[in-house]
N, C-alpha and C positions, 0 to 999 in steps of 0.2 A: 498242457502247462499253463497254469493260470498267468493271467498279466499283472502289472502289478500296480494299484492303484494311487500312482502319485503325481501331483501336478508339475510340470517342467513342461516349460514349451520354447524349445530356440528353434527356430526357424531353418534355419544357415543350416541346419546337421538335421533336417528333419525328413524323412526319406516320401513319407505318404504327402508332404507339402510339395514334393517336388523341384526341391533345391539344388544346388549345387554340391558336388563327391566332395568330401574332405580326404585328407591322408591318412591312411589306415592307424587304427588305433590300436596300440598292442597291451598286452596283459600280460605280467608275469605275475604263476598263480600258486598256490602252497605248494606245490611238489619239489621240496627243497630236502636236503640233507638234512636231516634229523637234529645233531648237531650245530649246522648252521641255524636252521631255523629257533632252536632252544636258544643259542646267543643271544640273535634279536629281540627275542620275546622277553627273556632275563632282563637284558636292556630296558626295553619296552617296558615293563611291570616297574625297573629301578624306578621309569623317569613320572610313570604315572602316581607311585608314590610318592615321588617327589614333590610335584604338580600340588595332591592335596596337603602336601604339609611341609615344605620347605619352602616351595617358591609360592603358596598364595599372598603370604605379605606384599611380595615383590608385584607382584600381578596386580594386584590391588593397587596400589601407588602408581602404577603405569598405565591404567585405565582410563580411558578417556573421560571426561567430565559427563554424567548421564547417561553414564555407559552401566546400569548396573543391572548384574547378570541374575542376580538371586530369583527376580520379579519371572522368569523363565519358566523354572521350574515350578512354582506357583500356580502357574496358570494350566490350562489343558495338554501343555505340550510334555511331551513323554521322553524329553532328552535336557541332559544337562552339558549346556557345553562351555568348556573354557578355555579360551583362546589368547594367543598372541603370547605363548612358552617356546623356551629354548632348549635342544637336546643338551643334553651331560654326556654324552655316550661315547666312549672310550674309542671309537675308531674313528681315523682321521677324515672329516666331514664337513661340507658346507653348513656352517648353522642355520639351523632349520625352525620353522613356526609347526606348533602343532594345533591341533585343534583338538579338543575331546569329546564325546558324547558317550552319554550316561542312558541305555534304555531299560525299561522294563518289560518282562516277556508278560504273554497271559497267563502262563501258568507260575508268575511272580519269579521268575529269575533275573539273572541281570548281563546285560550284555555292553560291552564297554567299545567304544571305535572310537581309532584313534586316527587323524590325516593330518599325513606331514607331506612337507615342501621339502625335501633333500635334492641339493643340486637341481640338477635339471626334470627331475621327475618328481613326479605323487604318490604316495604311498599309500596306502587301506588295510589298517592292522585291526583287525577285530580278535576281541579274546573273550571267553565265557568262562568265567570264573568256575561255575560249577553247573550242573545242569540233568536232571535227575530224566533217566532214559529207561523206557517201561520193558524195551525188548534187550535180549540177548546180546547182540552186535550193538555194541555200543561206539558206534559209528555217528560223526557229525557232518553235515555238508551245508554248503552254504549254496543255496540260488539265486542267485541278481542276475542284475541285468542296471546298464545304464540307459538315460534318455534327457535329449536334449528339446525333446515335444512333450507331449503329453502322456499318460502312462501307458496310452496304447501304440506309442510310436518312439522304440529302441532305436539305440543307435549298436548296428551289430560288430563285429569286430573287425568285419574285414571288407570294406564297403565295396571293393571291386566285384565280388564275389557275391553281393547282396540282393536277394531280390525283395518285395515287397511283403512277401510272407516271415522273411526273416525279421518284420521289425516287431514281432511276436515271440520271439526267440527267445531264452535263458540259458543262463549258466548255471555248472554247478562245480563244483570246488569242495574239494573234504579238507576239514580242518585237522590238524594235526594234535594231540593229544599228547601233554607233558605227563612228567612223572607224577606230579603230585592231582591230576584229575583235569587241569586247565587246560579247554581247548583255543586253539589259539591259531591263524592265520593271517597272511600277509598279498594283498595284490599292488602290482606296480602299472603305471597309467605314464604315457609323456606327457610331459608340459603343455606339449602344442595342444594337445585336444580336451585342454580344460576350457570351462567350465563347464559342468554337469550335475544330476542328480544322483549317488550310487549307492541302488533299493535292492532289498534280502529278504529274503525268510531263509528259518533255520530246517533241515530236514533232518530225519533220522530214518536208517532202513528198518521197515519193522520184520518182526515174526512172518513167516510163511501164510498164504491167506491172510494179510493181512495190509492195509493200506501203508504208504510211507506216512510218516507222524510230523504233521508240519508244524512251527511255532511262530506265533508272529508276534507284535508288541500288544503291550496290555489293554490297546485300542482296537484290536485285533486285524489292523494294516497289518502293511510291510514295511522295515527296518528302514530309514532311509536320512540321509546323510548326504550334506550337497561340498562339492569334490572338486576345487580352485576358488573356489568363492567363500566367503561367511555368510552365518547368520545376521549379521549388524548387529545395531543399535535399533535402539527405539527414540531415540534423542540424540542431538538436536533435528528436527523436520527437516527433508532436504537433502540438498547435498553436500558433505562435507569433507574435508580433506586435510590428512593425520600430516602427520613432521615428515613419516616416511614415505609420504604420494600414495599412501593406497586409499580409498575411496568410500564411503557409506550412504546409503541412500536411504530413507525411512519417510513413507506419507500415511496418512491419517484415511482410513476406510473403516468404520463400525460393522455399512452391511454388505461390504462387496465379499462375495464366499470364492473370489480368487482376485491376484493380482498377478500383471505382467510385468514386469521392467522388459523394456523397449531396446534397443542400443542402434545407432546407426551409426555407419560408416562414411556418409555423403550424403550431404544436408539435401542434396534434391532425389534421395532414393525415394519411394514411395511407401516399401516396407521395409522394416527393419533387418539387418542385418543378422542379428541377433534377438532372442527374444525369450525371458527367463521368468517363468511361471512358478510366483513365490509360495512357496510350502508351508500353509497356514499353520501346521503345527512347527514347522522350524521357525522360518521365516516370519513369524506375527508376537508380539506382545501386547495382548489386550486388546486395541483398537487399530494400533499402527503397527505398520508391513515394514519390514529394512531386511538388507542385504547388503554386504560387503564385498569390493572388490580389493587386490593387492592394485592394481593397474588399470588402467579404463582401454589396451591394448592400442589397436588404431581407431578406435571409436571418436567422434567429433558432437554425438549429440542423443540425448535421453529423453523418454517419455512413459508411457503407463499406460498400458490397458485396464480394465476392472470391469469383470461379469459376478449376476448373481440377480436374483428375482428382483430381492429390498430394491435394489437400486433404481427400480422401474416406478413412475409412478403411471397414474392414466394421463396425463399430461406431459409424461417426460415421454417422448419417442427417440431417446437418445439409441444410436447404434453399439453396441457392447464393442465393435470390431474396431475403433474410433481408437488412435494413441491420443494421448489428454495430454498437457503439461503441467509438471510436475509446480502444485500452487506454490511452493518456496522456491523454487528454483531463481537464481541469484544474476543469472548471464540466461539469457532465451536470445532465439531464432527463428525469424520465418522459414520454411518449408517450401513444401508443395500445398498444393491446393487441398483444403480440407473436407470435400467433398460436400460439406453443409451451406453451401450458398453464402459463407460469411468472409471471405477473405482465405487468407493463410494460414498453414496449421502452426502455431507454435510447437515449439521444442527448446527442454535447457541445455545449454552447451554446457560440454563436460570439460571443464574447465573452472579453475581457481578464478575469483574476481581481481583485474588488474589491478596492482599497487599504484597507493597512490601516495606523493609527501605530503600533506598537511602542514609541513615546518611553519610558523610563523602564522598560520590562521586563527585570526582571534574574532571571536563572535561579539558581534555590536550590543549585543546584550540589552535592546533599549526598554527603558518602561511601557508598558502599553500606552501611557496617554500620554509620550512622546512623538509615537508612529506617525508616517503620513503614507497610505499606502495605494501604491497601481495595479490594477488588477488586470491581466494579459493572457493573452495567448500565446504561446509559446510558437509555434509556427507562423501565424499571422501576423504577428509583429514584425518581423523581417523578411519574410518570401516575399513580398512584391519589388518587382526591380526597381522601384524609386530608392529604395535602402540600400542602392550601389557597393551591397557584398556579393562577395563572388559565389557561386550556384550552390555550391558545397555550403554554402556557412549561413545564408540565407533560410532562415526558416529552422532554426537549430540552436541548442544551447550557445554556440560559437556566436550569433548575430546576438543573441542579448547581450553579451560582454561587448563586442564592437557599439553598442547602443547606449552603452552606461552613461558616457553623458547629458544623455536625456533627461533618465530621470535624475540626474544630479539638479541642472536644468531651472525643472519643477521642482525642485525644493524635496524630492519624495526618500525618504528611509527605509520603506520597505517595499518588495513588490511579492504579489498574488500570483501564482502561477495556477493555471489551469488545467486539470489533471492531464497528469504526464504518465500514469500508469498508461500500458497496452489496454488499447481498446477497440472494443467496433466503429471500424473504418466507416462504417453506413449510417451507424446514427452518433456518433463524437465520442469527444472523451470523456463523459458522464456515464458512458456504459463500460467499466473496465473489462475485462480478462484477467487480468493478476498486479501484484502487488508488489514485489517487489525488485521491479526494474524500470526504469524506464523506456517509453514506446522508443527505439531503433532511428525514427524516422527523425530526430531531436539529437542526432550528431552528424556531424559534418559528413560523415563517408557514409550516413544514413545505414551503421552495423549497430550490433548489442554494444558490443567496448568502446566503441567512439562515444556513443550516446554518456557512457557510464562517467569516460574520464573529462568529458567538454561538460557535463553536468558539474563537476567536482571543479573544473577548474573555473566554470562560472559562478560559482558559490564563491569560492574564496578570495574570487579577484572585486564581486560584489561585499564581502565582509571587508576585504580593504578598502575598501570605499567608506565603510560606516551604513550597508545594505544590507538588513537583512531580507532571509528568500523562505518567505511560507507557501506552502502546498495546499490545492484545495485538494480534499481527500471522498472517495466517497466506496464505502464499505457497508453503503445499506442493501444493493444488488450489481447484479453483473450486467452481463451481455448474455444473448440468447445464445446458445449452442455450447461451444468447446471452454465453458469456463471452469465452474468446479460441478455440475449437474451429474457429468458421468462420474465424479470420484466415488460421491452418498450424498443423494444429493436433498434425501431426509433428514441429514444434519447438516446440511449448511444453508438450508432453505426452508423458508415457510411452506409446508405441503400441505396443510389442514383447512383448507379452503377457506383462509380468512379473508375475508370481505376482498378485495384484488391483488393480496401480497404475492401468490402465487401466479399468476398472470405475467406478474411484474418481474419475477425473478428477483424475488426480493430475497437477502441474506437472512439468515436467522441470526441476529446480531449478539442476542447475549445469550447462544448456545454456546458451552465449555468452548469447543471446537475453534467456534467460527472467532469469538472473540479473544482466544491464543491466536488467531491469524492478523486479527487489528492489530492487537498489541503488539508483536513481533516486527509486524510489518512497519508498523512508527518508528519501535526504537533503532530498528535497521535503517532507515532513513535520515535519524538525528546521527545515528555513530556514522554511518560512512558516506553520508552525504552532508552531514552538519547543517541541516535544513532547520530553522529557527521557530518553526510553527506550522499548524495545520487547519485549515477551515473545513469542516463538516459538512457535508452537500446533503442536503434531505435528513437536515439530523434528527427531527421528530421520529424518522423511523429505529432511529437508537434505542430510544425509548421502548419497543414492543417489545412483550416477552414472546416463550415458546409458542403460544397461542393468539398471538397478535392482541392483546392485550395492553395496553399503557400501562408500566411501571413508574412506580414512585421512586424508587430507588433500582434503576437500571445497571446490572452489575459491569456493562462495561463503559458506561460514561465516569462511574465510578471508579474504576479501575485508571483509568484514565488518568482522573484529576489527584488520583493520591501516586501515581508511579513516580519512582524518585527521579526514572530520566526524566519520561514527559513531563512531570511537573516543571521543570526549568526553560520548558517551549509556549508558544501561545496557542493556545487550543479554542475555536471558535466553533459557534455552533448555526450552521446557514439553513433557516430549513426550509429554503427554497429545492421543491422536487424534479428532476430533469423531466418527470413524466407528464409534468403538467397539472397534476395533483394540486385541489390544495391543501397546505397540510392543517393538521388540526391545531385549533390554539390550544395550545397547554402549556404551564408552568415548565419553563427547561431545568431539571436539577442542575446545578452548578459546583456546590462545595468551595465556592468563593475562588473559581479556578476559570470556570468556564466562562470565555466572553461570545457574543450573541451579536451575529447581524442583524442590524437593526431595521426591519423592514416596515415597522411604525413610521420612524422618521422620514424615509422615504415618503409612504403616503402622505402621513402630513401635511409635508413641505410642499406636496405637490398640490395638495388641497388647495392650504392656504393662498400662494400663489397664483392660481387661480380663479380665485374670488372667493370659496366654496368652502374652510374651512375653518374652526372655530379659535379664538385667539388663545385661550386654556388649550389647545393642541400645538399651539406653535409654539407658546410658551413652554411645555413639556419637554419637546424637543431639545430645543436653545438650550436650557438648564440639566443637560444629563440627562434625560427618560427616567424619572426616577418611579414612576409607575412600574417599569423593569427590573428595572439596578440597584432599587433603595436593599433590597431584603439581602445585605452585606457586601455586596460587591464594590457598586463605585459608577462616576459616566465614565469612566476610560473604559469598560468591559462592552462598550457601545461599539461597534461598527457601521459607522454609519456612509450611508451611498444615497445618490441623486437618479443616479443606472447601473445597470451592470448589462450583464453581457449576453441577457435573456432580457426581452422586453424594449422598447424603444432604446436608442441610444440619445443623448442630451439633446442634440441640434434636431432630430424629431419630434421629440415629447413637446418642446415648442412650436411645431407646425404641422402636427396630424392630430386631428380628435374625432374619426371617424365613430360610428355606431359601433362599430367592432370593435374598437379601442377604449371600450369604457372603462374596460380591470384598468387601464396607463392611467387613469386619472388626466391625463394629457390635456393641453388647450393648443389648438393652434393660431392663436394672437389674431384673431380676425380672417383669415383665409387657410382653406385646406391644401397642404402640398407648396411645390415652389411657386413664390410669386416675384413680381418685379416691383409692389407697391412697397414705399420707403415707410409711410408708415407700418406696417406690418414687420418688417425688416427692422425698423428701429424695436423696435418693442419685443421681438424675437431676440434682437441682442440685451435688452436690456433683462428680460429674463434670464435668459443662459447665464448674466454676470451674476443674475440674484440667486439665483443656487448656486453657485461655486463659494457665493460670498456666505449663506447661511450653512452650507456643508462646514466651511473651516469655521468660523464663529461660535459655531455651539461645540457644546460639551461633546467630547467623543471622540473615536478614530475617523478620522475622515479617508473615506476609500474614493480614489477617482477608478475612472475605465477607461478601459485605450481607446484610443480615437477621440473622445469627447473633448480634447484638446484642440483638436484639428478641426473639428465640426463633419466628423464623418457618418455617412445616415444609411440607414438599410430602407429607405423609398417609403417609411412608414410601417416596413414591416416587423413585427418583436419576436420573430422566428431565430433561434440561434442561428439556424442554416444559414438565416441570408447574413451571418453577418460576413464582413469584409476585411479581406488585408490591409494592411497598414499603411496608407499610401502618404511617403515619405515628402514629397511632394507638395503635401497637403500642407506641412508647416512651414512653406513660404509664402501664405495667403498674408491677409491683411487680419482677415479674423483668426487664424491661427498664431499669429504672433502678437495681438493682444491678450487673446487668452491664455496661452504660453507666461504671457508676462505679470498676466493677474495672478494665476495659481500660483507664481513663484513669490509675489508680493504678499498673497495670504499665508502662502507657510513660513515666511521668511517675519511676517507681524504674529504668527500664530507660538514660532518659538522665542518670536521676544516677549512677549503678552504669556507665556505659560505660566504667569503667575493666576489668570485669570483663566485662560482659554487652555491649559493645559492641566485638568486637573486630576489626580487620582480619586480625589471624594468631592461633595459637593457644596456650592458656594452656600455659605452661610447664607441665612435669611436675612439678617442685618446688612449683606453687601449685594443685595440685588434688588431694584426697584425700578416697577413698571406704571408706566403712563399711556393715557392716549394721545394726543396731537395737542390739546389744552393744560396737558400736565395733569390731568383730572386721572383716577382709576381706569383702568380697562374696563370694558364691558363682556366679560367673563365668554360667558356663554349666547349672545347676540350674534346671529350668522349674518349681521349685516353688517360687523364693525370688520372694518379690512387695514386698520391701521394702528399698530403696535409699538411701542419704544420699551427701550430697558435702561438701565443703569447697572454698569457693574462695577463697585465701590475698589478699590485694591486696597487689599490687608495691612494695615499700619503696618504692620510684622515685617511686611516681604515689601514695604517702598523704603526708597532710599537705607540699603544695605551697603555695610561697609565693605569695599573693591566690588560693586557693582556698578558695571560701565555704563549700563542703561536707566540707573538710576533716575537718572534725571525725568525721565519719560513714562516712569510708570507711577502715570495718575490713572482716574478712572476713565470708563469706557463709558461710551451714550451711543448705543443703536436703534436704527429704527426702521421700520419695514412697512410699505405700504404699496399695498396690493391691489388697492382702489384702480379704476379707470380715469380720476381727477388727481390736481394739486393737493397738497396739505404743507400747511406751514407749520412746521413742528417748532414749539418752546420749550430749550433745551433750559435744563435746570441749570444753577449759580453753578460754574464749576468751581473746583477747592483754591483756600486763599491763597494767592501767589501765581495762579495756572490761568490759561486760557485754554477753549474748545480747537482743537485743527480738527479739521474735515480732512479724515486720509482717502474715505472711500464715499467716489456718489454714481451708482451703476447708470444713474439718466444723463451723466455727460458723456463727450465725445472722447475716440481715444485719443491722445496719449493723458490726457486731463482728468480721468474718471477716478484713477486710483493716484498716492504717490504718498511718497514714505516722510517726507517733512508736512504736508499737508497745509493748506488755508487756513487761518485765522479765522473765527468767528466774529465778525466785529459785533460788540452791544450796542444795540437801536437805543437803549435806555437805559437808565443807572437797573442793574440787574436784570436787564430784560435780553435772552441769547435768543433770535428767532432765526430759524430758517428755511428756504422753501424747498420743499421735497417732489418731486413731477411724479406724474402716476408710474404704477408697475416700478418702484425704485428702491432699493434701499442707501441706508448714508452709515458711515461711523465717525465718529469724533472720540479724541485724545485728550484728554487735558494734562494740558503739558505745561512746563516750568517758563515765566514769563522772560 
């Protein structure tokens, strides 16, 4: 008896795997009363009639969005089926779903099976319209057999009785023959021992000497028909779930030439409980595998096997045996160990994502070049016991909201979270695993749903505040092992040995595939988490095409900046690489959409400062980078930073400037590492004032970084590893509660001063004018002039506006920045008729004196003459204000 070659593999019922007996499975099989049997079948024919021509309207309308069935037949699969109908049938009856399948024989007949759910049982009505038989006895039988493994491991009927040769075994069954030529028969299955696969051939007894006459489908398999389950959908990716709790699963494989759905029953089993080997010709459309459940039974968690050659590359040594998590999956879970040296296996919990109310949350909606933004850590800001939250809340969505008046504080409107997708625990979270959840370990009771709903209520409790919350995002590679490698990992990955994309596990970013994963993965983010924007981590790599190529027009940066949701988020582009990389300069395509950290400015500033940069770079800076931003966008599409969170942190970049530290650009003010000398110390501080004062001043988003408030340092080292928790502690120092108090005084001058220093475009050339110490020109490009002033004029337009309360105070601006190791006595220009100079800010005084919001008077030494003297390493601002 031949076997029968179909793929099904569940575990649980698999006899050659060595599992556990199930309860005997019973059959009831056409040897029915002739009469009875005609009823049913009459029945049966009324309602499949029906099917194609009364109720497909109804069908249609009731159809899931994406759900469409036409694309089936289409493709190589040899069945039509249509699902989620109601009997008609005249005896009194549980309403039932039927399912239908349309095959075609090789010798071009047609065989029609039909599975229904009545009451507590499954039915298997197969009918053959017509069927042209070469012998005498025209006799039809039908041979199956079901299997919850593979096609060489049945499940026999009577498992007490079973031994291992039985799982080779066939049935055979004579179909019953109506009046008019239709053969036609019916098997009955219990509920308890669905799901399965139930496969046929048709026989016929032949003539004397002569073989039985077998039929199989026009592919020339066996018949086969999967029996408590569907076929699915092929949309949406994922898992999803209908009004009436039944279930659909569908993921993306090109070359996997089989797939498993996984099912477990207990999140610390090791294998699955279940395990259903998806039937390329049922189960697949196109590219993507799905399958449907009514009920997910006692199951608590899903995942995916995928074997086949493609999938291999010489690099990938992925194990085929390996369950994967499913990449949409919405709620995930750790496991057991995943046997790859990487941590824990993920899996998605089979489960609806927790509700949540939104009533009342309204998004701060702010302009980009109103932003003032902090960039964190998400666990390191409140794990360390100085932040006196309790154990649970510490290190978790929950400790940011306890923290908010922090950044209130600071003056800050928006804060930077540091990727929160699941990642490798071993190298951080610039190496993801998936997308659309956040890491577990980021809610209070450290599960999937805590994380989900302490996320959501930390959003909305920061939008009442007037905070919005961006995500850094990064979708250019994963993590090594259990990411999406064993899905296909030829489309979701650079495999062509471009230059180290491959090494790197680098995404294939604008493959069809991978970039329906970005996009999906954002707008999931903005809808149910209402996240306000996203920063790009190594976004150069956006850029590459199939072949690691630079694109001028990258389809999905572009997809990006025209989507009608993302467009209403900020989308930034950082193309700082976690690898170490560095990336290539190139033109970032934008579409007047995209804003860009600004890692120019950075250098610069740091140049300048000290000693070492040219006064046309610092000036670029100050006014917008318009060397970047001019070609339509603006300086508010700037994000500009002094640190971040790779590379020294502030309070170091002033006191390490080892040989190894040359990329920092750093100086350490006369001595390496800590010292006790006060000058070094003075000059240390007066630095650290002068970058926070030139970050808010110029044109652009000003980003700070945690810690650099408190003056917290990693020993000199620019390792992310070493950097450190947040030690709460730290802002009752002397130096932390000045600098506390500066940052709040620059953002608190930056939003009154937005008519200047908060600009969407940039300042006219008529309202900007620069000096050296004599009031003379700059010296452009002289790497020896280290002292700079500006003028920035305020708009007749935008001074004194009627019911504007600050009227009074918006004259113009006089700064000046000097980086020298000596004195300069800077001559301030005549300020406008009626005003006088105040000195708000001078970084070379002591605190509380350095900064303050009514400011000194500049007295005049002479009829017009404003002079004042500026101490080295310092900068000053003055106000001209109404006398």
């Amino acid at each position: 008896m031949a076997t029968l070659p179909l793929s099904i593999a569940i575990q649980a019922f698999c006899l050659n795997c060595g599992t556990t007996e199930s309860s005997k499975l019973t059959a009831t099989n056409g040897f029915r009363h002739r009469d009875k049997a005609m009823h049913g079948f009459v029945k049966l024919d009324a309602e499949r009639k029906l099917v194609f021509r009364e109720v497909v309207q109804n069908f249609n309308e009731n159809l899931p969005r994406d759900h469409n069935l036409k694309v089936y037949a289409k493709s190589r699969v040899s069945v039509e089926p249509m699902e989620q109908r109601f009997s008609t049938g005249t005896e009194t009856e549980e309403i039932d779903k039927v399912s239908t399948y349309l095959f075609r024989t090789e010798i071009g007949d047609v065989v029609n099976v039909f599975v229904r759910k009545r009451n507590a049982k499954y039915t298997v009505n197969i009918e053959v319209p017509s069927l042209y038989l070469s012998s005498s006895d025209r006799r039809l039988v039908l041979r199956w057999g079901i299997y919850r493994a593979d096609s060489s491991c049945f499940v026999p009927l009577d498992f007490k009785s079973s031994t291992p040769n039985d799982t080779t075994t066939t049935l055979e069954t004579p179909f019953t023959q109506t009046s008019s030529g239709r053969f036609t028969l019916e098997l009955e299955f219990e509920a308890k021992q669905i799901p399965f696969y139930f496969s046929f051939i048709l026989t016929s007894p032949a003539d004397a000497n002569m073989s039985d006459m077998e039929i199989k489908s026009h592919r020339k398999t066996n018949f086969c028909v999967p029996v408590g389950f569907g076929r699915g959908y092929p949309g949406p990716l994922g898992l999803t779930f209908s009004n009436d709790g039944s279930m659909n699963f569908a993921i993306f494989s090109r070359n996997a030439e089989s797939v498993a759905l996984c099912l477990y029953d207990d999140t610390t089993a090791e294998k699955p409980a279940l395990e259903l080997d998806l039937d390329p010709y049922v189960n697949r459309s196109g590219d993507i595998w799905h399958v449907s459940f009514g009920s997910a039974w006692a199951f608590v968690s899903y995942g995916y096997k995928f074997k086949g050659n493609l999938l291999l590359t010489n690099k990938n040594n992925f194990d085929e045996g390996h369950v994967l998590l499913d990449p949409y999956a919405k709620v995930i879970a750790k496991s057991i160990p995943n046997n790859h040296g990487t941590g824990l296996k993920y899996l998605g919990r089979l489960c609806e994502e927790p509700a949540f109310d939104w009533a009342g949350d309204v998004r701060p909606d702010l302009s980009m070049e109103k932003l003032v933004v902090y960039r964190l850590n998400v666990t390191r800001f409140t794990e360390h016991k100085s932040s006196q939250l309790p154990t649970n809340i510490g290190g978790s969505f929950s400790g940011l909201t306890e923290k908010l008046e922090h950044f209130k504080d600071l003056g800050v409107n928006a804060v930077l979270l540091e990727p929160i997708f699941p990642f490798d625990e071993q190298k951080g979270p610039y190496f993801p695993r998936h997308f659309f959840s956040p890491m577990d370990c980021f809610g209070p009771s450290r599960g999937p749903v805590s994380a989900v709903n302490s996320m959501k209520e930390m959003v909305r409790k920061f939008h009442a505040n007037g905070i919005e919350v961006l995500l850094e995002v990064v979708f250019t590679h994963t993590a090594e092992g259990e990411a999406l490698q064993g899905i296909d990992i030829s489309s979701y990955y650079h495999v062509n040995e471009v230059e180290d994309l491959e090494a790197r596990n680098a995404l294939n970013c604008n493959y069809p595939v991978v970039q329906q994963l970005v996009l999906d993965s954002l707008r999931y983010w903005v809808t149910e988490f209402h996240v306000d924007g996203f920063c790009f981590i190594n976004a150069s790599s956006l850029l590459r095409g199939f072949n690691g190529e630079y694109l001028s027009r990258p389809p999905l940066v572009e997809a990006i900046a025209f989507d009608p949701l993302l467009s209403k988020t900020k989308i930034i582009a950082d193309r700082w690489d976690p690898h170490g990389m560095a990336p290539k300069e190139t033109r970032f395509p934008h579409w007047k959409r995209w804003a860009e950290v600004n890692t120019k400015f950075c250098n610069d500033v740091r140049n300048f400062l000290r000693g070492e940069g040219l006064l046309s770079d610092l000036a670029t800076r100050l006014c917008g980078n318009g060397d970047i931003f001019s070609d339509g966008r603006g300086p508010a599409f700037a994000f500009n930073f002094i640190s971040r969170n790779s590379g020294l942190p502030l309070v170091d970049l002033v006191s390490f400037s080892g040989v190894e530290l040359a990329s920092e650009l750093s100086w350490n003010c006369g001595e390496e590492g800590p010292t006790n000398k006060t000058a070094v110390l003075e000059r240390r501080l007066k630095q650290i004032r002068n970058f926070l004062f030139i970050l808010f001043v110029s044109l652009g988003v000003p980003v700070l970084n945690m810690g650099d408030e408190c003056g917290q340092s990693t020993g000199g080292s620019p390792a992310y590893s070493d950097r450190k928790a947040f030690d709460w502690n730290a802002l009752e120092t002397g130096f932390a509660t000045q600098t506390t108090q500066f940052i709040a005084f620059l953002s608190s001058f930056r939003k009154r001063r937005s008519d200047l220093l908060q600009k969407r475009n940039f300042l006219k050339e008529e309202n900007i004018y620069w000096y050296e110490s004599d009031q003379t020109p700059p010296r452009w490009e002289d790497p020896s002039c280290k002292f700079l002033a500006m003028r920035l004029k305020a708009d007749e337009d935008e001074v004194n506006q009627p019911g504007d309360e600050s009227s009074h105070s918006r004259g113009d601006l006089f700064v000046a920045f000097n980086a020298a190791d000596h004195s300069e006595t800077v001559v301030l220009p005549p300020p406008p008729e009626g005003m006088v100079w105040r000195c708000l800010v001078d970084t070379a005084l002591p605190f509380p004196g350095f900064f303050s919001t009514d400011g000194e008077p500049v007295v005049e030494q002479m009829v017009g003459l404003f002079a004042y003297e500026m101490k080295s390493h310092s900068c000053v601002l003055f106000e001209a204000r109404s006398l």
